[in-house]
VORO-919578 format. One line per 4 residues: their letters; for each residue x, y, z of C-alpha. Coordinates in Angstrom, 2 decimals, always signed. Last residue first. Example, Ala and Ser with C-alpha at 12.3 -4.5 7.8 and 13.67 -1.06 7.14 Angstrom:
REM VORO-919578
sa) +13.67/-1.06/+7.14 | +12.30/-4.50/+7.80
REM end
This chain:
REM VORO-919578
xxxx) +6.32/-38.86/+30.83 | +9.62/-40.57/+30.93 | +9.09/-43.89/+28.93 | +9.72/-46.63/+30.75
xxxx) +12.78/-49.39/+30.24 | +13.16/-53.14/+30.31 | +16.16/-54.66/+28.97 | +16.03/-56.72/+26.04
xxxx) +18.12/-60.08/+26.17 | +15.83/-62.31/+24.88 | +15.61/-59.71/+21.46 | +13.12/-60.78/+19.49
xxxx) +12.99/-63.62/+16.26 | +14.04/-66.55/+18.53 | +12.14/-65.97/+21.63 | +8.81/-65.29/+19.16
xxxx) +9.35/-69.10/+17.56 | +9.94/-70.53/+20.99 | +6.68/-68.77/+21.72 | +4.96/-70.31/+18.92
xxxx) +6.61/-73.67/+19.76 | +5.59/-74.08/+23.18 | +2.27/-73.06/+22.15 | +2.08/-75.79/+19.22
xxxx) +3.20/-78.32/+21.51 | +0.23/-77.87/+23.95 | +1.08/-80.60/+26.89 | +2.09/-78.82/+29.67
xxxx) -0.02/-75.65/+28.62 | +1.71/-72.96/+28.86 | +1.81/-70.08/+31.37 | +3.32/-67.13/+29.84
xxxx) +5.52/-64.79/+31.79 | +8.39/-65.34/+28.86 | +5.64/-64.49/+26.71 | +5.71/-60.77/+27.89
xxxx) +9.15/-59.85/+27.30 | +8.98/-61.05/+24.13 | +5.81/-58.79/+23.44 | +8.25/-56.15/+24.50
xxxx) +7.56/-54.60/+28.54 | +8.79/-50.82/+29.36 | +5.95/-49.95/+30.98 | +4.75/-47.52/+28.00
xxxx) +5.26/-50.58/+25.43 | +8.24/-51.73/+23.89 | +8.89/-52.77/+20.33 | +10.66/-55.97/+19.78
xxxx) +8.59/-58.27/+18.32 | +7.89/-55.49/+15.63 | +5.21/-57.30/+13.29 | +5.78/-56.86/+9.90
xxxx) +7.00/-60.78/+9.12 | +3.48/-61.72/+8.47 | +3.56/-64.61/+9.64 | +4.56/-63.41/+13.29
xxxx) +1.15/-62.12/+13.16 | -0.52/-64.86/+12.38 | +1.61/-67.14/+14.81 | +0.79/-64.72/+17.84
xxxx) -2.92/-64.90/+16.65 | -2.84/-68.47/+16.76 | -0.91/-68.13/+20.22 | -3.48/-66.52/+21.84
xxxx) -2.20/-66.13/+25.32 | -4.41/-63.18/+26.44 | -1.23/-61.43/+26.67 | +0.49/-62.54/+23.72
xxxx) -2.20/-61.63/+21.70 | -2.48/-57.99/+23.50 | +1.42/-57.26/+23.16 | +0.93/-58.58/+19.56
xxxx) -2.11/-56.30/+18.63 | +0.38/-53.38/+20.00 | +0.56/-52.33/+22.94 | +1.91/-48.03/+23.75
xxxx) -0.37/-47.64/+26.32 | -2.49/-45.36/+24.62 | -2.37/-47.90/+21.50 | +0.17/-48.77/+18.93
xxxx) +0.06/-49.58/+15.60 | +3.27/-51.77/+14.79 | +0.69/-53.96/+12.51 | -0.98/-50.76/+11.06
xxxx) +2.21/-49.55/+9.76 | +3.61/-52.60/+8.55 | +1.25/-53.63/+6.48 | +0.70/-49.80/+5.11
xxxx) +4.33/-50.00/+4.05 | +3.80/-53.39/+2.60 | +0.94/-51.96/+0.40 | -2.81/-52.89/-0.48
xxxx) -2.81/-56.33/-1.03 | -0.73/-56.06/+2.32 | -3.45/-54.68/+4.15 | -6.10/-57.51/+2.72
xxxx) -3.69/-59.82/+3.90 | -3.32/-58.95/+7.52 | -6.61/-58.39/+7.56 | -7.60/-61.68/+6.40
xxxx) -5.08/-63.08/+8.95 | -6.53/-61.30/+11.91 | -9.92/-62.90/+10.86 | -8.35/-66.76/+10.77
xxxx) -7.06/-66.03/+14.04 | -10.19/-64.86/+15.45 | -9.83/-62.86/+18.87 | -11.11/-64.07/+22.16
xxxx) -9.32/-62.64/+24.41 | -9.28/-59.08/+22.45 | -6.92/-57.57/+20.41 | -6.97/-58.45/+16.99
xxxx) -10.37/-56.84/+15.86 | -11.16/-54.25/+17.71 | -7.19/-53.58/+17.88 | -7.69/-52.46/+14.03
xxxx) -10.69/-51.19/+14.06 | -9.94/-48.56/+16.60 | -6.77/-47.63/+15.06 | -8.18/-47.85/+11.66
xxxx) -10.53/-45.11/+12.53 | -8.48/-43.08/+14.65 | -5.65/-43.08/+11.61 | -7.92/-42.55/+9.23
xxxx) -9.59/-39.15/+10.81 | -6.17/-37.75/+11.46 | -5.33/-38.61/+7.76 | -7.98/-36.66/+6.81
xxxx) -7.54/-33.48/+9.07 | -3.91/-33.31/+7.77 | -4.60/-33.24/+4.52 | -1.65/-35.01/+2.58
xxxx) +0.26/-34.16/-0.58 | +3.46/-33.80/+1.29 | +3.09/-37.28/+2.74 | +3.32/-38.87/-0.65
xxxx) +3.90/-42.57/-0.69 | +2.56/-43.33/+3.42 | +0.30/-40.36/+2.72 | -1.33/-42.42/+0.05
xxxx) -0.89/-45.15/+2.30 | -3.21/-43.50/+5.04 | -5.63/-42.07/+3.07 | -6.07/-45.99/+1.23
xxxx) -6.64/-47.32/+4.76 | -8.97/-45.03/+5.65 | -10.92/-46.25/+2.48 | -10.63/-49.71/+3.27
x) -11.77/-49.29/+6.98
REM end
């Protein structure tokens, strides 16, 4: 993934000098890497935060860019850790401070939108205050809307 990474920032810096065809091919391949390994139930906190900093020992802008990455659907890793209610990875990625809480997918729904339907465990202070956390950096107030197709 490295070296798709390093064709994407380099067009990231310097899009003129770009080939196309290459930076199509990185931007499938970190795509599927990239929710391969934040997106599932059972995803690795401690791995989503080595690739969160091995992408920003690389560049900010590429940080950013892969964090916001969004699938078919229009989720991002933090739609899909919010989701399966993995607050570690939730935390992770709110470390980061890349991560679009914000940023709606094709139904319409935000990651903030999405953790207010959470069920939390009655007794798990560190999920109440991950989602507290994610209700105070995003928009409460967000109104849902769909893409037109």
């Amino acid at each position: 993934m490295e070296s798709a990474c390093q064709i994407l920032n380099e067009y990231l810096q310097r899009p003129e000098k770009s080939d196309p065809n290459k930076l199509k091919a990185a931007m499938s391949r970190i795509q599927t890497e990239w929710f391969g390994a934040t997106s599932g139930p059972e995803t690795d906190h401690l791995h989503v935060q080595d690739l969160l900093e091995e992408l920003d020992h690389i560049s900010n802008h590429l940080l950013h860019r892969v964090v916001n990455m969004a699938d078919t659907n229009g989720n991002t890793a933090l739609h899909y850790a919010v989701s399966h209610f993995n607050f570690p990875v939730v935390t992770r990625l709110l470390d980061s401070r890349a991560t679009d809480v914000n940023k709606q997918n094709r139904a319409g729904y935000t990651p903030v939108m999405l953790a207010a339907l959470a069920t939390l465990g009655a007794n798990d202070s560190q999920q109440r205050a991950t989602v507290h956390r994610l209700f105070q950096m995003g928009d409460v107030n967000a109104k849902r809307t769909v893409a037109v197709i």
